[in-house]
C-alpha positions as CSV (number, residue, x, y, z in Angstrom):
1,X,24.2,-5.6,-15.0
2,X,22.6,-5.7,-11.6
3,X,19.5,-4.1,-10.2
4,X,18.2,-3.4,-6.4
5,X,14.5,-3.2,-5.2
6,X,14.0,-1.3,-2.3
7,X,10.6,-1.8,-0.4
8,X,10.0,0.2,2.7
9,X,7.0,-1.5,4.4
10,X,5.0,-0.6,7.4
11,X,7.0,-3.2,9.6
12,X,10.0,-4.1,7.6
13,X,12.5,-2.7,4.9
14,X,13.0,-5.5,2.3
15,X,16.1,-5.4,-0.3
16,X,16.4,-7.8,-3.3
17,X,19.0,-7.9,-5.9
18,X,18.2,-9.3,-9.4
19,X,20.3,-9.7,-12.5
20,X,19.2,-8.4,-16.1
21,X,17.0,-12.2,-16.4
22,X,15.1,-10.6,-13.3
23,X,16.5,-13.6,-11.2
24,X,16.6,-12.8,-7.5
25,X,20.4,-13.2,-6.6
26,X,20.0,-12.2,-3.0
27,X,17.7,-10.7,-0.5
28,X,17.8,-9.1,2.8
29,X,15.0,-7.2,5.2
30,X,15.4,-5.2,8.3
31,X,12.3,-4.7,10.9
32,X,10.8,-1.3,11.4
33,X,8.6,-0.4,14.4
34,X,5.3,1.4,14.2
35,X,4.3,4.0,17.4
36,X,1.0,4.8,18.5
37,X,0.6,7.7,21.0
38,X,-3.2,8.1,21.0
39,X,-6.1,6.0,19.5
40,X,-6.0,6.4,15.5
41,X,-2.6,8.2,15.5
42,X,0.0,6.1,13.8
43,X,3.7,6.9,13.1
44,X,7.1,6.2,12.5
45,X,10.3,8.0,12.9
46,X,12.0,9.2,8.7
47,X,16.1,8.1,10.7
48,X,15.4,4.6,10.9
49,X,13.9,4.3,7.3
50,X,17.7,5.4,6.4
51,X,19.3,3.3,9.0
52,X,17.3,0.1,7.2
53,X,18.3,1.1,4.0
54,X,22.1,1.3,4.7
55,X,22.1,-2.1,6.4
56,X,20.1,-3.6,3.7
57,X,22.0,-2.5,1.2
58,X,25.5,-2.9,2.9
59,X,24.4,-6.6,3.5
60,X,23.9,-7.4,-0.2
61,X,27.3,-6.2,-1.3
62,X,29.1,-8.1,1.4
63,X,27.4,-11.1,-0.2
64,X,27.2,-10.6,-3.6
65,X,29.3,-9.0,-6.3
66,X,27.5,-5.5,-6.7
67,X,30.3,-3.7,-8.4
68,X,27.8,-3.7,-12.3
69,X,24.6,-2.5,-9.9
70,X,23.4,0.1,-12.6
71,X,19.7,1.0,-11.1
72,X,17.8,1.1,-8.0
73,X,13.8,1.7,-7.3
74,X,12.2,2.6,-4.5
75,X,9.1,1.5,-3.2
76,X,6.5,2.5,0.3
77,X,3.7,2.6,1.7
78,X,1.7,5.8,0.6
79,X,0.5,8.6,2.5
80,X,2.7,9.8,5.0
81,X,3.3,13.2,5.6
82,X,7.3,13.3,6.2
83,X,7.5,17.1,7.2
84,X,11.0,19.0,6.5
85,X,12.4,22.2,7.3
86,X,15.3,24.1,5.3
87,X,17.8,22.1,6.1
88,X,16.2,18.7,5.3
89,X,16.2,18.3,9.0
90,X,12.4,16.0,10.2
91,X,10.6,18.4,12.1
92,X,8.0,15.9,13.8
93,X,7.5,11.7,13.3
94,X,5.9,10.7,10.2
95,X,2.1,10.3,10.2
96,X,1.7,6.8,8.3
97,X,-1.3,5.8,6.0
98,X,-3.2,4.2,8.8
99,X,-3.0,7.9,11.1
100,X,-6.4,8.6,11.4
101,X,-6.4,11.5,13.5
102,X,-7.2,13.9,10.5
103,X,-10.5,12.9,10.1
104,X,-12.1,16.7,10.4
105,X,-9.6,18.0,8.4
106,X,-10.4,15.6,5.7
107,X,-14.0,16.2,5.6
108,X,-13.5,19.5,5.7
109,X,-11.5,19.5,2.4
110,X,-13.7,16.8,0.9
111,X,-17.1,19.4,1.3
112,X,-15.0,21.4,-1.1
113,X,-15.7,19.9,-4.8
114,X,-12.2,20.9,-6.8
115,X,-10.6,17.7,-4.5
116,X,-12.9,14.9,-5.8
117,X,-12.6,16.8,-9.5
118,X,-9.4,17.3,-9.4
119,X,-7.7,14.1,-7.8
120,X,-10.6,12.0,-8.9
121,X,-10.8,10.8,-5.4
122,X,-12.9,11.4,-1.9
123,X,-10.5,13.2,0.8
124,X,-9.5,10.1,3.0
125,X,-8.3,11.1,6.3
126,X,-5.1,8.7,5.8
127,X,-4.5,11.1,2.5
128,X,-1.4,13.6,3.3
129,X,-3.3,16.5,2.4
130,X,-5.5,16.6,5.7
131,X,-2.7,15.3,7.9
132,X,-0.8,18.3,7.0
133,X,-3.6,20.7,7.7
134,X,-3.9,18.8,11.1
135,X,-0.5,19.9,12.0
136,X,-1.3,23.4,10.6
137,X,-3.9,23.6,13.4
138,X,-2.7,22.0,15.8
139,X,1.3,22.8,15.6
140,X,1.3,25.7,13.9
141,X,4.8,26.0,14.2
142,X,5.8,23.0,12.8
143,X,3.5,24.4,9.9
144,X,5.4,27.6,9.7
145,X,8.6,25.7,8.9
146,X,7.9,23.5,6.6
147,X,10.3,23.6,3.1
148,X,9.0,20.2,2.0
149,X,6.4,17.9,2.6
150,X,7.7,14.0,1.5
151,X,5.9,10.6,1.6
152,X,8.1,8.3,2.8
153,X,10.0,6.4,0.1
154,X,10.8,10.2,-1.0
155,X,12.5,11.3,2.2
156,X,14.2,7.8,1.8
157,X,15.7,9.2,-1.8
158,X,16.1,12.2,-0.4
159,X,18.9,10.1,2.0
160,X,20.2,8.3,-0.5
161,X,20.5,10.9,-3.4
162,X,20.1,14.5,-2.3
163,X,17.0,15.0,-4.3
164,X,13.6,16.4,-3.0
165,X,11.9,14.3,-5.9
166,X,8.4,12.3,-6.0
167,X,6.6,10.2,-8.8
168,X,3.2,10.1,-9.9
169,X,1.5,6.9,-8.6
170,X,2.8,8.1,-4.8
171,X,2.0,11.7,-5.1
172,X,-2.1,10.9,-6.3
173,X,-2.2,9.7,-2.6
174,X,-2.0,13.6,-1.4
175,X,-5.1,15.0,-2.4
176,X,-2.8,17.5,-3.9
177,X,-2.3,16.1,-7.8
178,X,-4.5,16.7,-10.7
179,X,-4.5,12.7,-11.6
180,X,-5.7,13.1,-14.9
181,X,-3.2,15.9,-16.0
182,X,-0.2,13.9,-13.9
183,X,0.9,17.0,-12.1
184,X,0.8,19.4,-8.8
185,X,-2.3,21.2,-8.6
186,X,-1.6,24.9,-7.8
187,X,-5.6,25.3,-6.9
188,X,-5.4,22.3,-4.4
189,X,-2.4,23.5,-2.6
190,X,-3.3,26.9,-1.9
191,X,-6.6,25.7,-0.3
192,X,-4.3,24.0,2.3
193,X,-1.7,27.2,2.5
194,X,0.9,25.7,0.3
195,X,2.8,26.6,-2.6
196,X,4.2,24.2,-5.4
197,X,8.0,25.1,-4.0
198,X,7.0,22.9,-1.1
199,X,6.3,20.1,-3.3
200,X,8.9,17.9,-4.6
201,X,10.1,17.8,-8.2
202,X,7.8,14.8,-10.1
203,X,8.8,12.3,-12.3
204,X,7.5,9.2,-14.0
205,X,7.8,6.1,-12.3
206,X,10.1,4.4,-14.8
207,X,12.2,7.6,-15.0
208,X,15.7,8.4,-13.0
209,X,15.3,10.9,-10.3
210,X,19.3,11.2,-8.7
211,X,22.2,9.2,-8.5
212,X,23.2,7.3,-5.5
213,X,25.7,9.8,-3.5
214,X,28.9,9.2,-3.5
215,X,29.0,8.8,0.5
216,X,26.0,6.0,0.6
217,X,28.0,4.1,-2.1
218,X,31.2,4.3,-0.1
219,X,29.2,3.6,2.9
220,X,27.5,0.6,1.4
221,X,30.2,-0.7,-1.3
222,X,28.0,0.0,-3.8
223,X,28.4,2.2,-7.3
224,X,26.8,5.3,-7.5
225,X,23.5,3.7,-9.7
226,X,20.7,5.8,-11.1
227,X,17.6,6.0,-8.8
228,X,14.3,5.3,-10.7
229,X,11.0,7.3,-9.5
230,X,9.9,4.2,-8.1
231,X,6.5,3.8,-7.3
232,X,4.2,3.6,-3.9
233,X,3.8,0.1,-2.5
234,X,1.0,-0.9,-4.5
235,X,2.0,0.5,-8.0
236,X,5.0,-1.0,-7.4
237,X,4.0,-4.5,-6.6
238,X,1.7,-4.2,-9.7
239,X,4.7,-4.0,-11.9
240,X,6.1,-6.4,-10.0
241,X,3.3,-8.7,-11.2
242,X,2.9,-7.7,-14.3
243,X,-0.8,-6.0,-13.7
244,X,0.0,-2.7,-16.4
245,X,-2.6,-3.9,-18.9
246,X,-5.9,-2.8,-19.0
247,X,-8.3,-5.5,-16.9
248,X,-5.3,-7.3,-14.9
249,X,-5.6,-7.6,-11.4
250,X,-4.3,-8.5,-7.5
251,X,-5.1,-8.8,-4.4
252,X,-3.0,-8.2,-1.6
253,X,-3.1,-9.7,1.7
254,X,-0.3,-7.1,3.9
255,X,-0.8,-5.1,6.9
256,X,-3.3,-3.5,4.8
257,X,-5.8,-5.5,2.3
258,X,-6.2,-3.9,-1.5
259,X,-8.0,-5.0,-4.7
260,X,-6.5,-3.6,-7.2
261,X,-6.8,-3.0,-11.1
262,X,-4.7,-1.1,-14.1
263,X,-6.7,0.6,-16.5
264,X,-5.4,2.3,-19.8
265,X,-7.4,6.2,-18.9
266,X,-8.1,7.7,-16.2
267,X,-11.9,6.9,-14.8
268,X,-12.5,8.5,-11.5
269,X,-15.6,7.9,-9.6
270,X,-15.1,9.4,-5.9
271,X,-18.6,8.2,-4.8
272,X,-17.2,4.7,-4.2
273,X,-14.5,5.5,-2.3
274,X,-12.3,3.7,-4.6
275,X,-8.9,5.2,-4.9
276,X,-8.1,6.2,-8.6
277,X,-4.2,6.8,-8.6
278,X,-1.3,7.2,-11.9
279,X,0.3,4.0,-12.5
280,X,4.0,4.2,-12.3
281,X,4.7,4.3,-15.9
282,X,3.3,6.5,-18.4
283,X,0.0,7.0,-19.6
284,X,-2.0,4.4,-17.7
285,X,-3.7,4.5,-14.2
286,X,-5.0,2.4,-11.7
287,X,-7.8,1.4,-9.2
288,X,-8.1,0.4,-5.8
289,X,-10.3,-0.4,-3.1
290,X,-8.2,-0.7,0.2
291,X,-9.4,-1.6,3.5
292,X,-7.4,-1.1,6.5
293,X,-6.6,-4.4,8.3
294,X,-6.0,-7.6,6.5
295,X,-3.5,-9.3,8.1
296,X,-3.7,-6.3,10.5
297,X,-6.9,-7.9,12.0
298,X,-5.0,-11.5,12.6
299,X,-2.4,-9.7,14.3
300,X,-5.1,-8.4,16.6
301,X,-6.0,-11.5,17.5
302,X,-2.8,-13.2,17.9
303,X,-1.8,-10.7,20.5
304,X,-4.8,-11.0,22.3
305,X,-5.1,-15.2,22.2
306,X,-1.5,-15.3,22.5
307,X,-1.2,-18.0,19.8
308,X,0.2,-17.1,16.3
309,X,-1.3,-16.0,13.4
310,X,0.3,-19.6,11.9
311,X,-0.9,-21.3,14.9
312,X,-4.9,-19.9,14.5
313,X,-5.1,-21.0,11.1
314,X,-3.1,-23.7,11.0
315,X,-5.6,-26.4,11.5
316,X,-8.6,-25.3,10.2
317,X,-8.7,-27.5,7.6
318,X,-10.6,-27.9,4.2
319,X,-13.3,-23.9,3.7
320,X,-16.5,-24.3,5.2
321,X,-19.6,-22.7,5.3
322,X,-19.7,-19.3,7.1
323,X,-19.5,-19.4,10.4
324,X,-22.3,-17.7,12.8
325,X,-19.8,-15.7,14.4
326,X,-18.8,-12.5,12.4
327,X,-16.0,-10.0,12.6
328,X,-15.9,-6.7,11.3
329,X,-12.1,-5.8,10.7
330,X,-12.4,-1.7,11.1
331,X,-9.9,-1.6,13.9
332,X,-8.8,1.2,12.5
333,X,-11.6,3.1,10.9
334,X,-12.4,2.0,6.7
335,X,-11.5,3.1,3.3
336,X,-13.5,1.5,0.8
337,X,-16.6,1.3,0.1
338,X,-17.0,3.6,3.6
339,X,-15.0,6.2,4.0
340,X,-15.6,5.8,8.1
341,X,-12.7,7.1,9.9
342,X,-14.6,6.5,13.6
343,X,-16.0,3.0,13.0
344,X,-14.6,0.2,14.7
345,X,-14.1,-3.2,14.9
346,X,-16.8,-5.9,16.4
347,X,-17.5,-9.2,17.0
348,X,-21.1,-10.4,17.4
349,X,-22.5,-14.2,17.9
350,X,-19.8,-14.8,20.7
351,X,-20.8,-17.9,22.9
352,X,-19.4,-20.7,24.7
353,X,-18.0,-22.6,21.8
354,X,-16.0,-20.0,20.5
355,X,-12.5,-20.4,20.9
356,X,-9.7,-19.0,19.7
357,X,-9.7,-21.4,16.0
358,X,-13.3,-20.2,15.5
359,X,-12.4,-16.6,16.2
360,X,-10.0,-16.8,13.5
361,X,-11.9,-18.1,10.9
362,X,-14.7,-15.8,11.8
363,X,-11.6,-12.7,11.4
364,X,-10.5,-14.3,8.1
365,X,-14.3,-14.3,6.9
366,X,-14.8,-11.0,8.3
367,X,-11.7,-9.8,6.3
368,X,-12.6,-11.5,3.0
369,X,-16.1,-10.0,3.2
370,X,-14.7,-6.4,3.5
371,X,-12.5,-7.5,0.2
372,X,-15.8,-8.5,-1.3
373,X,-17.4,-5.1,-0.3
374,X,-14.2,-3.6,-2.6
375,X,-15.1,-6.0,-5.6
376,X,-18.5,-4.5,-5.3
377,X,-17.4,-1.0,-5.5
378,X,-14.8,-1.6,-8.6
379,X,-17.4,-3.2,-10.3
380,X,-19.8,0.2,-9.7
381,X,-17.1,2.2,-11.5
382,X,-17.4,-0.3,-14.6
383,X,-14.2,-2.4,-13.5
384,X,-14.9,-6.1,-13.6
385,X,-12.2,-8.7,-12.4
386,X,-12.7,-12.5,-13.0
387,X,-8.6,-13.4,-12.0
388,X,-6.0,-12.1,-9.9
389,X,-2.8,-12.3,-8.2
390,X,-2.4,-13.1,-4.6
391,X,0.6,-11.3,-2.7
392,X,1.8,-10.3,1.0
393,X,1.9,-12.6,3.7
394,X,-1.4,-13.6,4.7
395,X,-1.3,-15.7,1.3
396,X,0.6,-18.0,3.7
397,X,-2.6,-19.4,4.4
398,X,-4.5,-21.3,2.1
399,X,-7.6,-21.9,3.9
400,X,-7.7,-17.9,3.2
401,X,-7.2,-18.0,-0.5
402,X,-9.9,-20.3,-0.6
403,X,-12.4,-18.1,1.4
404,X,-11.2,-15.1,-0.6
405,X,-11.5,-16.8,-4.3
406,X,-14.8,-18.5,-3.6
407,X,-16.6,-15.1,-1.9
408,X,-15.3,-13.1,-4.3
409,X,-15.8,-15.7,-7.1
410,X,-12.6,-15.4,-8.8
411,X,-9.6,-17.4,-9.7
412,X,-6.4,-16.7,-7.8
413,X,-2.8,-16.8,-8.7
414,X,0.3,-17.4,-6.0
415,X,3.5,-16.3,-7.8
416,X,6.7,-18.2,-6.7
417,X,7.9,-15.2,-5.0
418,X,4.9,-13.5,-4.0
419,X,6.2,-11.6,-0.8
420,X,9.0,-9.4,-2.4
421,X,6.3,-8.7,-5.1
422,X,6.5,-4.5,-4.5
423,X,10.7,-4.8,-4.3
424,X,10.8,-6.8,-7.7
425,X,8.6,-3.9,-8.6
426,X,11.2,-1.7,-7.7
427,X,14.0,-3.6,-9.0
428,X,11.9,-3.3,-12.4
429,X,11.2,0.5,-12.6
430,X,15.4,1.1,-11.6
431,X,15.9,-1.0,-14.9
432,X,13.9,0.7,-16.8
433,X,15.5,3.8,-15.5
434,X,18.6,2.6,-15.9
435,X,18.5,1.0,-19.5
436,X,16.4,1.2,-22.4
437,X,14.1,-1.3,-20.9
438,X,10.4,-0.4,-21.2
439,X,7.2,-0.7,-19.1
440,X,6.7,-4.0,-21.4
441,X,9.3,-5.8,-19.2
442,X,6.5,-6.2,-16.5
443,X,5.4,-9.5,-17.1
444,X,3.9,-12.0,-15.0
445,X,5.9,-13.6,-12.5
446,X,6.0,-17.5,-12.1
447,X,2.9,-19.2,-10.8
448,X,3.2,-21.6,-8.2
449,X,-0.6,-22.4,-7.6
450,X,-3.9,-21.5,-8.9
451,X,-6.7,-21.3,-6.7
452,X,-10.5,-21.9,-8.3
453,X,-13.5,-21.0,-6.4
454,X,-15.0,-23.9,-4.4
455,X,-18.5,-23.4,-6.2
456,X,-20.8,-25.3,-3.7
457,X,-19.9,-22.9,-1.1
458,X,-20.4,-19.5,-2.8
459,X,-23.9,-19.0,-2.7
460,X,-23.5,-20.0,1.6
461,X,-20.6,-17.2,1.4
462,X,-22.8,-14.9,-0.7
463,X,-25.0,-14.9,2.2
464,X,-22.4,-14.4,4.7
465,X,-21.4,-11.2,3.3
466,X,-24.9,-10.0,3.2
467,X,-25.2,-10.5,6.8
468,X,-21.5,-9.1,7.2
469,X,-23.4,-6.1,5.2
470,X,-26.5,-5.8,7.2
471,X,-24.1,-5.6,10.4
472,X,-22.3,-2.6,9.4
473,X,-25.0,-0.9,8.6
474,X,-26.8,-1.4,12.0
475,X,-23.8,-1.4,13.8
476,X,-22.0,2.1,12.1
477,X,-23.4,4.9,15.1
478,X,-22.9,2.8,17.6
């Protein structure tokens, strides 16, 4: 038997096929482009989510044997508010997780206490919940004709299996689910002029949700396989790195940044701003602090030097001390610990000696500080983590995984495989869909390097942060 991952990412659409030993027999990814009509506002268009998939999934069967593919998972990034009309036909572009234009919605709902009781976490304004009520007021009849509302993995199923279905890790990101009861809350939805029919069906992660139809399979050559829940991007790259037990950890360095943690019971604590989401198999939960822009921020600064992210941190050789020069990363507004939809990002000790190479350094600090601000926060909820995983691309750097395990004072570990880390997740959860695999099939990936904390320079990074602290807080109104 055979099993297919599929990860649909902010910029790309990645595919990996893996055989019941969980080796990866073949891989494939397709870009995905990202629009952004007005300052905070973020989207992409649902058709070429399903254009990906099919070319994705078509390329692996040309080049392997797929004819024993019994499962697929799906993975995505969270949050986006895929709206749908009777028909299943999109009715407007999907507002991704980094849409920030529903930031008055948002605080509106969050003034009302049943959200933070119920979901167990502050109203973000990169939640679906207030993005929907943004169209509700602002294209009311768009609003009028909504039959479902999707995130975006779940409009992808929807393509690929007929089924208006979601799971539970995804839907905590709505401000709609009652996390600790694992289900739609009828109280939450009619605050926002909803109903539970516009809600898709839920299931557990590790649970089927459809079949393949039989015009995909013919499409791509592949059998009609069961389709597990799946899992949004983080969950999924959790069981993708075996972080289900209680205490395990990982840090992720994608478009986005997150620290992230499984616990075995729900503990909210909204004050934080840490997210407190279902895992994607039964019975356990998870916790997250997620800032905005990690590799996001290099990206920035790429375009504007016009050198590449390799090329800015290529040579910066062996950590250092904290430079004078700081960044702070909220180009788009913050998450954790802030909850600061309007803040942005600055640079401050500028002078004639800084050049592109010390700009970077200063972004990667400035990055890693906001990380440490999320340790800070995880550890306020009673969540301490002394080890963790290091995924997503900006782990290409090392001089980074340095800066990030000695600030943060932690040891870090670089699977073999660490970018496909949320579609092995996937692959996992449509096994366990599939078969009578369990969640204990999640196991650690290969290690390919451990990174220790470079002791002598914590305490100088310690202080770095504090500055990288005081900043914000002088800076915030500005």
């Amino acid at each position: 038997m055979k099993f297919i991952g599929l990860d649909l990412g902010t910029s790309s659409l990645k595919a990996i096929l893996v055989d019941e030993d969980e080796r990866i027999l073949g891989e494939h990814a397709v870009p995905l482009t990202v629009t952004r009509p007005q300052s905070g506002w973020s989207e992409q268009d649902p058709q070429s989510w399903c254009d990906a998939a099919i070319t994705a999934l078509s390329a692996l069967a040309a080049a392997h044997d797929c004819s024993d593919v019994t499962g697929i998972g799906l993975a995505g990034h969270m949050h986006g508010a895929t709206l749908i009309g009777k028909n299943d036909e999109v009715l407007r572009p999907c507002m991704l997780w980094n849409d920030t234009r529903s930031h008055a919605q948002a605080a509106a709902m969050d003034k009302t206490p049943a959200f933070r009781d119920l979901t167990g976490n502050i109203v973000f304004p990169g939640f679906t919940a207030p993005k929907v009520d943004w169209v509700r007021e602002n294209e009311p009849n768009n609003f009028a004709r909504i039959a479902k509302v999707l995130l975006p993995k779940d409009y992808l199923r929807l393509f690929l299996t007929g089924e208006h279905v979601s799971e539970l890790s995804d839907a905590a990101g709505t401000s709609w689910l009652d996390t600790g009861k694992r289900d739609w809350s009828d109280d939450l939805l009619s605050a926002c002029r909803l109903t539970r029919e516009q809600m898709p069906r839920l299931v557990e992660g590790s649970a089927a949700s459809g079949k393949l139809r039989a015009e995909i399979a013919a499409q791509t050559g592949l059998p009609q396989a069961i389709v597990a829940g799946g899992a949004g991007d983080n969950a999924a790259a959790a069981i993708g790195a075996g972080v289900v037990q209680d205490g395990t950890a990982f840090v992720s360095l994608g478009t986005s940044g997150v620290l992230f943690a499984a616990n075995d019971r729900y503990r909210p604590d909204p004050a934080t701003a840490v997210h407190t989401f279902c895992h994607a198999v039964p019975d356990t939960w998870h916790q997250m602090g997620v800032i905005l822009a990690a590799t996001d921020a290099l990206e920035w600064l790429s375009c504007l030097t016009g050198q590449t992210a390799a090329q800015l941190t290529g040579d910066l050789g062996p950590l250092q001390a904290p430079s004078r020069t700081l960044f702070l990363p909220y180009l788009g507004g913050e998450r954790t610990p802030h909850n600061d939809a309007n803040i942005r990002g600055q640079f401050l000790h500028l002078d004639q000696a800084t050049d592109a190479q010390a700009a970077a350094r200063a972004v990667l600090e400035g990055v890693t500080y906001a990380f440490a601000d999320c340790q800070d926060a995880l550890a306020a909820t009673g969540t301490t983590i002394t080890a963790a995983l290091a995924m997503g691309g900006g782990t290409r750097s090392r001089y980074w995984l340095d800066l990030i395990a000695t600030t943060l004072n932690i040891q870090l570990q670089l699977p073999e495989a660490g970018d496909f880390g949320a579609a092995l997740g996937a692959a996992r959860l449509g096994m366990m869909a599939s078969t009578d695999a369990g969640p204990e099939i999640a196991t650690l990936p290969p290690i390919a390097t451990t990174i220790d904390p470079t002791l002598a320079l914590h305490d100088d990074l310690k202080a770095g942060h504090a500055r990288y602290r005081k900043a914000y807080s002088v800076l915030k109104d500005l």
